[in-house]
C-alpha positions in Angstrom: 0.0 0.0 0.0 0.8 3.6 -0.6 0.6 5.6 2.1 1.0 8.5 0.3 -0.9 8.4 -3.0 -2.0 10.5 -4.8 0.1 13.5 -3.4 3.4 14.1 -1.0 1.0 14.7 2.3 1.1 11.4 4.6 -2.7 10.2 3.8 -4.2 12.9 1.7 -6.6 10.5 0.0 -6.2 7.3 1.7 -4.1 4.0 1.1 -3.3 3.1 -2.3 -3.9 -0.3 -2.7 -1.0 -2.0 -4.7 -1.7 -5.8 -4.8 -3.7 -8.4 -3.1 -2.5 -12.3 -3.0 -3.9 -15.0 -1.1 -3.3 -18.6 -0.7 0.0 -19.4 -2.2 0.7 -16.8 -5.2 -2.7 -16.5 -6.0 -2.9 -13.1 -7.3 -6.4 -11.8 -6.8 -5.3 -7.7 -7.7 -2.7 -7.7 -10.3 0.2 -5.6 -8.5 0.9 -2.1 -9.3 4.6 -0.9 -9.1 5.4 2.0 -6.8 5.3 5.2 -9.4 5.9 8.4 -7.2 5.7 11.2 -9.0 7.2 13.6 -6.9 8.7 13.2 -2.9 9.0 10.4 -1.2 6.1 7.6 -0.9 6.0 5.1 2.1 5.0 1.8 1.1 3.8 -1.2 3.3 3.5 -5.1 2.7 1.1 -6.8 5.0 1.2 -10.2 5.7 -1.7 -11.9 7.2 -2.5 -15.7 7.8 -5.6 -17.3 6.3 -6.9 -19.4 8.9 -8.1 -21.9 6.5 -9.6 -21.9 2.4 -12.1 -19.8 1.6 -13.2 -17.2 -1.8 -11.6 -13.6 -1.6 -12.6 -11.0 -4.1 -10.7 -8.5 -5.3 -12.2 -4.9 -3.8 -13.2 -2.9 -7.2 -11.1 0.2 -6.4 -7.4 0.4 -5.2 -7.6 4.3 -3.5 -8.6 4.5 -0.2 -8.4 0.8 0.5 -8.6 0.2 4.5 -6.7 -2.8 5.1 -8.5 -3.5 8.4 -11.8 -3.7 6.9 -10.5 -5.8 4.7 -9.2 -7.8 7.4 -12.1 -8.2 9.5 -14.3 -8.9 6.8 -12.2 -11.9 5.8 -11.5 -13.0 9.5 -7.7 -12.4 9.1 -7.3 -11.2 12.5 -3.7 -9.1 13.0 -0.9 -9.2 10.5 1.9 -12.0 11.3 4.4 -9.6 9.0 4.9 -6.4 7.8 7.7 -4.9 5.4 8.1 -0.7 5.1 10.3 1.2 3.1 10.4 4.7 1.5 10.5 5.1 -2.9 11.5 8.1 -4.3 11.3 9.3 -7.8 14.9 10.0 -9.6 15.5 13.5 -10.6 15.5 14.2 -14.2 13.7 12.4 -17.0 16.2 10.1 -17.8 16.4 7.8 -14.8 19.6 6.7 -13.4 22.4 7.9 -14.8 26.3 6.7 -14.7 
C-alpha cells in the first residue's frame, strides 16, 4: 500500500492499494509498481495468515483501500508480517544515470 498516494502529504486520499495475494501466489489484484511522482512515498507489505480456504474478491477500487476492513471482513485477524520502506522518484527524466 501507498501511504501517500496521490500527493506528498502522509494520507491525503487514503491507502493506495498496490496488490492483493492470497493462498499461495494467487494473485487476486494484479500488483501495481510504486510510481511516485514527486517526494517520497512510504509503502507497506502486509502479511496476514488465512486461517483456512475460503473465496476472496478482489475490492473494485485500489484508493482509499482500508486494510483492516478488509481484514475483519475476511476474518484475518492481525498481521503476522509487515515490510516498510520509502520510494523516491529519480530527478531528471532520464532515470539513473552513470
Amino acid at each position: 500500500m501507498d501511504l501517500n498516494m496521490p500527493g506528498r502529504t502522509a494520507c491525503q486520499t487514503g491507502l493506495m492499494k498496490n496488490t492483493i495475494m492470497v493462498g499461495v501466489g494467487q494473485e487476486i489484484v494484479c500488483y501495481e509498481a510504486p510510481r511516485p511522482s514527486m517526494g517520497i512515498h512510504r509503502f507497506v507489505f502486509v502479511l496476514f495468515r488465512q486461517l483456512g480456504r475460503q473465496t476472496v474478491y478482489a475490492p473494485g477500487w485500489r484508493q482509499n483501500f482500508n486494510t483492516r476492513d478488509f481484514a475483519e471482513l475476511y476474518n484475518l485477524g492481525l498481521p503476522v508480517a509487515a515490510v516498510y520502506f520509502n520510494c523516491q522518484r529519480e530527478s531528471g527524466s532520464g532515470g539513473r544515470r552513470r
